[in-house]
C-alpha positions in Angstrom: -5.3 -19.7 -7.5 -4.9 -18.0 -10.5 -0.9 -16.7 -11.5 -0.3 -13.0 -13.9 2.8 -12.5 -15.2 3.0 -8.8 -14.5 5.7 -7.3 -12.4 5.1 -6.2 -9.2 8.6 -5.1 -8.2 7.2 -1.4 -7.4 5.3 -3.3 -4.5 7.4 -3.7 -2.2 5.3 -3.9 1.3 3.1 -5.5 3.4 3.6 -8.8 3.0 3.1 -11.1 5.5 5.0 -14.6 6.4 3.2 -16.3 3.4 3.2 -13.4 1.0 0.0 -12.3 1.0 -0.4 -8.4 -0.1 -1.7 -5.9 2.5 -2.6 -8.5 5.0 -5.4 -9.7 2.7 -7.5 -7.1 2.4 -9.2 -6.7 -1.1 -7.8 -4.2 -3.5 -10.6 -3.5 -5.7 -12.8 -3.0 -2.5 -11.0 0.5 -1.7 -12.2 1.8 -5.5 -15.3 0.4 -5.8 -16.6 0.7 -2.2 -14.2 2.9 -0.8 -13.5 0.6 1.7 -11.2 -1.3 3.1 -12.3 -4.8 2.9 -10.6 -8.1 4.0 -10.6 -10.9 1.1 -10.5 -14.3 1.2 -7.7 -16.8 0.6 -10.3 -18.6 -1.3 -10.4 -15.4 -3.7 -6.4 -15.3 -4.3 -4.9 -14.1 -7.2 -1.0 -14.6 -7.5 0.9 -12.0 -9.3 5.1 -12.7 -9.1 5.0 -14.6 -5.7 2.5 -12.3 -4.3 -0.7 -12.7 -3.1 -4.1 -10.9 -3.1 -7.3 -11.5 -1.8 -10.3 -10.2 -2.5 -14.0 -10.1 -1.1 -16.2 -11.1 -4.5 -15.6 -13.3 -7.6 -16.6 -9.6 -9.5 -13.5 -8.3 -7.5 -11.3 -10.6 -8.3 -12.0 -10.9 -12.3 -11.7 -6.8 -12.4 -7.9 -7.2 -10.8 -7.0 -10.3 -13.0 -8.8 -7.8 -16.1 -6.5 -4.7 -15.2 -4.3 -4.9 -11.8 -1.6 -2.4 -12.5 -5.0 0.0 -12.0 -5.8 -1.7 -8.5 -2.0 -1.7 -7.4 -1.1 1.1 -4.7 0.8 4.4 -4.6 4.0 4.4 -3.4 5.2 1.0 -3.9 2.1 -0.2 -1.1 4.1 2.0 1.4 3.1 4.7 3.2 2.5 7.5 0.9 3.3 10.5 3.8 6.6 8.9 4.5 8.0 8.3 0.4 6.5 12.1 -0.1 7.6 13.7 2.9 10.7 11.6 4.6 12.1 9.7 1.6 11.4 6.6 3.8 9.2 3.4 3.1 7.3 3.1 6.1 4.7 -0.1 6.6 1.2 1.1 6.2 -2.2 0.1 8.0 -4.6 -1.3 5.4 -7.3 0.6 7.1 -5.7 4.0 6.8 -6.2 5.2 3.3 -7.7 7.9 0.9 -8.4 7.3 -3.0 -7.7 10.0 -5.0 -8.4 10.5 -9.2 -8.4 6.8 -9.4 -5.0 6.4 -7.3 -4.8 4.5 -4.1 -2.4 5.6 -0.8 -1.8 3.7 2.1 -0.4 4.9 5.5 1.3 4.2 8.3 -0.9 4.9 11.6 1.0 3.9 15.3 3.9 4.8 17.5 6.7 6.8 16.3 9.2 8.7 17.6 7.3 8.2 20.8 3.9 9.4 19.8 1.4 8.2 17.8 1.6 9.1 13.8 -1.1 8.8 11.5 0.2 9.8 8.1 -2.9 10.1 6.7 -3.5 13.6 8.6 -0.7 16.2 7.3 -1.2 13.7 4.0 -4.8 15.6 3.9 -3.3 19.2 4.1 -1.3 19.4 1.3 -2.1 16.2 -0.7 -1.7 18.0 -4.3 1.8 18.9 -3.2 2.8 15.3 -1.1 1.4 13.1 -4.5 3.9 15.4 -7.0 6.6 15.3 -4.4 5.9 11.3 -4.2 6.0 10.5 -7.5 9.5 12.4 -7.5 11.4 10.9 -5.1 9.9 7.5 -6.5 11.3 8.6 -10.0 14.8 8.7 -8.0 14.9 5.9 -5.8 18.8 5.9 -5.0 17.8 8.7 -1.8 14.9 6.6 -1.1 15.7 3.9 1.5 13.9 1.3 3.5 13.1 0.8 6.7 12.6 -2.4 9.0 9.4 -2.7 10.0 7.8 -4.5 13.0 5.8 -7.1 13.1 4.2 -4.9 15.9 3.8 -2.6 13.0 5.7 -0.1 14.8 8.2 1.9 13.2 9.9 3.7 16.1 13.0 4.7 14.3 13.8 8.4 13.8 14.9 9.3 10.6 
């Protein structure tokens, strides 16, 4: 395992029991493949008590070279719910879209009894919802968090 000293405060999500980023899935895989791709624990990279995995050795050394380039959107939560609620949601690692060299994450399952993908009204008006993001993350007193599941449900109505 190799250890960076950069901050990752600003990621705030997805960790699981042993602090492992985005359930493992590889970073560099959604730029360079546009994919998401599980990694390997073998291919770990620890950056401030977190860790990510990655699919290739070439992966890897391009997130040790530069990771503040690989490192999501929206603190790694989902980028409808910062833009459009003010609320960190939990994302699925699966449900993403890579846009000029940014990556977003959403959250996809129940809420509010239905089924949410934020991914979809994401799409519509994604200019709009990645300016309004990056404002409300510039003032992160109204943002606040909430619990997530290990269901990865987030059936709380804001």
């Amino acid at each position: 395992v190799f250890a960076l000293f950069i901050s990752t405060a600003s990621f705030g999500q997805s960790l699981n029991t042993k602090s492992v980023a985005l359930d493992g899935y590889d970073l560099v895989g959604y730029f360079v493949k546009n994919q998401a791709i599980q990694g390997s624990d073998k291919l770990s990279v620890e950056v401030d008590g977190t860790h990510f995995y990655f699919s290739s050795v070439e992966n890897q050394k391009a997130f040790k070279a530069n990771p503040q380039k690989y490192m999501p959107e929206c603190g790694g939560f989902c980028a409808m719910g910062v833009a459009g609620s003010n609320a960190k949601f939990p994302v699925d690692p699966e449900n993403f879209v890579v846009t000029n060299g940014k990556l977003y994450l959403f959250y996809n399952g129940p809420y509010k009894g239905q089924v949410f993908n934020g991914k979809e009204p994401w799409m519509k008006d994604e200019k709009n919802l990645i300016r309004k993001a990056a404002v409300k993350l510039n003032n992160t007193d109204t943002v606040y968090l909430f619990a997530f599941f290990w269901q990865g449900t987030a059936d709380k109505s804001i």
